[in-house]
N, C-alpha and C positions, 0 to 999 in steps of 0.2 A: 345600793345606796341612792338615794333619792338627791336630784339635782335640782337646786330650786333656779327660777329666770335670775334671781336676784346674785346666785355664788356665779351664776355662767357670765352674766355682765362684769361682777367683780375681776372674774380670771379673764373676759378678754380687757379689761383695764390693765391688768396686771403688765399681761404679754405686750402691751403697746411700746412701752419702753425699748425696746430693743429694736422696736422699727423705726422709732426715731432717732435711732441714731446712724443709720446711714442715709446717706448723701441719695440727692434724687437724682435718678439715671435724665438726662434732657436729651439725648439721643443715642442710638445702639446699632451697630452691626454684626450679628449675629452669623451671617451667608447661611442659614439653615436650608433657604431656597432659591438664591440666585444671588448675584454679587450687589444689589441692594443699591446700583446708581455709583457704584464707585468705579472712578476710571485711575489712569496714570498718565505719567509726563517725566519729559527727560528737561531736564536745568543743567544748567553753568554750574551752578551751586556758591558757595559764598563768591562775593559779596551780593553781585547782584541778581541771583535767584530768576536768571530770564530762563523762560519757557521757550526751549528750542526743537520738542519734538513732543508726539503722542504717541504713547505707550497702549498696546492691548495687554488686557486684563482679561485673566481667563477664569471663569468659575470651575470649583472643584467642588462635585456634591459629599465625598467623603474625605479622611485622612486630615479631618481638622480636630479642632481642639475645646469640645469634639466636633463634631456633626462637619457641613461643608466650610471650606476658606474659600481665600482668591486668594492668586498668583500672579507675579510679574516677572517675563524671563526678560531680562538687559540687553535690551538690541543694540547698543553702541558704548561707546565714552563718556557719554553724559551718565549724570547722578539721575539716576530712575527713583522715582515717589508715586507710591500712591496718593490716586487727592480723592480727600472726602465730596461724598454728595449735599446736596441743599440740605436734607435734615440734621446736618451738624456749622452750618453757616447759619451769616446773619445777627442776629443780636442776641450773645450769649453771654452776657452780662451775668447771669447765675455762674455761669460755670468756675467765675473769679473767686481762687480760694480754695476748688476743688482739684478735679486731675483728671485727665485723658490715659485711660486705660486700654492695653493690646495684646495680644500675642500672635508673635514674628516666629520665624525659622528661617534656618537658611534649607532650600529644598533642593539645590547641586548645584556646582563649582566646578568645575575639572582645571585645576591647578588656580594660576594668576598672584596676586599682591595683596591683603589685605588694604582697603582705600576704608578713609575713617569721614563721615561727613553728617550732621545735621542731624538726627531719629527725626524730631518735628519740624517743619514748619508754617507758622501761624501770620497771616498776612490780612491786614486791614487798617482802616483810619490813615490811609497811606505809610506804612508801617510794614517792616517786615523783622517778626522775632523767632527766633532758633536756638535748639535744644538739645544738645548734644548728649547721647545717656551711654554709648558704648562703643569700644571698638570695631569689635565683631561679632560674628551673630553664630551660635550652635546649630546644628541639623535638628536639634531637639525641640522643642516649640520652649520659648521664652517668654515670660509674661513683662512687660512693662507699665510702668505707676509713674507717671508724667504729672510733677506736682502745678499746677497753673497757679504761681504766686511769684513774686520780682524772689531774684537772687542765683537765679539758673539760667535765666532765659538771657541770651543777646541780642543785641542791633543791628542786620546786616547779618555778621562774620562770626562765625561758630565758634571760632578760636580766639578770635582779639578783637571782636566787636565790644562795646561800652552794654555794659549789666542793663539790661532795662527793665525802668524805675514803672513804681506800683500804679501811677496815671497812664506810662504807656501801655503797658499791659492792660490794662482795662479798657485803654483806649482799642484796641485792637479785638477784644474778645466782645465789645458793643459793637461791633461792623465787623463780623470775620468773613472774609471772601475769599478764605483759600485755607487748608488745611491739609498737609500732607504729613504721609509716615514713611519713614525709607525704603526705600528695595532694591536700594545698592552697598555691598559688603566689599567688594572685591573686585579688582581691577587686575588686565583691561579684558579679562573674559566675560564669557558669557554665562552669567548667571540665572538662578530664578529663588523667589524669595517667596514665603507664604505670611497671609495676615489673615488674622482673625479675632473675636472678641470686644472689636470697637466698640469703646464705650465714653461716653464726655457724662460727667459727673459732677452734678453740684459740691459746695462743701459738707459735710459731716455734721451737724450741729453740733455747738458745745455740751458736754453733759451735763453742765448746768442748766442749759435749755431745753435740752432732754426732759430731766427730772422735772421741770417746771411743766412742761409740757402731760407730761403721762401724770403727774400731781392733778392737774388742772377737769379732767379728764374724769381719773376718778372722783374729784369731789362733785363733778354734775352727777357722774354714776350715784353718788351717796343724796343730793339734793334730791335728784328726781325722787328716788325711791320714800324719801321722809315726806316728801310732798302728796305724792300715792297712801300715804298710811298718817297722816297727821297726829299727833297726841295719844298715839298706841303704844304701851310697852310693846320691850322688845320679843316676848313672849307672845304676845298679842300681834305685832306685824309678821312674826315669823310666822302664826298659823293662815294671819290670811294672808300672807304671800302666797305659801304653798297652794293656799284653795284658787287665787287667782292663777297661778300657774299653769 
């Protein structure tokens, strides 16, 4: 069966639709080939989120989810975080509306307490907001979907801090200067936690703008083409279509 330029433009109009409906990736950590600039840190943890020690972070080229992670084994009492690299700081204004997506594992424990604190936290515009997603964490690789919109997030205090409102949060994601994900499950031993998948994600379009969008699209697809072949029946463009093909 013979494929003319004109049905291959229509089908990749067709197929657009479906790309526009997800959200743009604005930064990623994959560790396919080194831990990608991400280090860690040990905090107080709520309220006031002070930065009391440096954590190593060790890359692992295999046994991720898939391909390489990185790892943080808890060298004290403090709450250990991962903190993101420069490519996910800065003015992330897009990201409002989308989600910070991961996958965690716990990777050993030998005995200790389950300790519950924080998954994210997001610091900037002099601000610091916190995300609390779960208690504890499986051996198994866990995916997390971190919605970035008001009504989850707090002020401070993971547990009884004040809801922060749609300006803060915005306020924070246009200057972000700090971005961490947990890598403490369990107290007061000595843990190690795996992360992988890092990804900051615009929003989704609506699929009203979807449609509008892949609409828009093919009607150039359709203009162009009658512009190409002026005042031809349709009989008559399909043959010199094909001859132009």
């Amino acid at each position: 069966m013979k494929v003319t330029r004109g049905a291959l433009m229509l089908w990749l109009c067709a197929a657009s639709l479906p790309a526009a409906a997800e959200g743009n990736v604005l930064a990623q950590s994959n560790f396919d080939g080194d831990s990608e600039g991400w280090t860690a840190l040990g905090s107080g943890g709520s309220p006031s989120w002070a930065i009391h020690s440096g954590v190593s972070v060790q890359y692992q080229s295999g046994g991720g989810n898939p391909g390489g992670h990185i790892t943080v084994q808890d060298p004290d009492n403090e709450w250990s975080y991962f903190s993101a690299p420069l490519a996910f700081l800065g003015n992330q204004s897009a990201a409002y509306g989308g989600r910070l997506s991961f996958d965690s594992r716990l990777v050993s424990a030998p005995g200790g307490t389950p300790a519950n604190e924080a998954e994210v936290v997001l610091r900037g515009a002099g601000l610091t907001l916190v995300r609390e997603a779960t208690a504890s964490l499986s051996a198994t690789w866990t995916s997390f979907d971190i919605p970035l919109m008001p009504g989850s997030w707090r002020v401070d205090d993971t547990f009884s801090g004040a809801l922060a409102t749609d300006a803060q949060l915005q306020s924070v994601l246009g200057a972000l200067s700090a971005l961490w994900i947990n890598a403490e499950y369990i107290t007061p031993v000595v843990e190690t936690v795996a992360l992988d998948n890092v990804r900051l994600l615009a929003p989704v379009p609506e699929p009203r703008q979807a449609v509008l969008m892949s609409a828009g699209l093919c009607l150039l697809v359709w203009a162009a083409r009658r512009t190409r072949f002026p005042g031809a029946s349709g009989h008559d463009r399909r043959e010199r279509a094909a001859i132009a093909g």
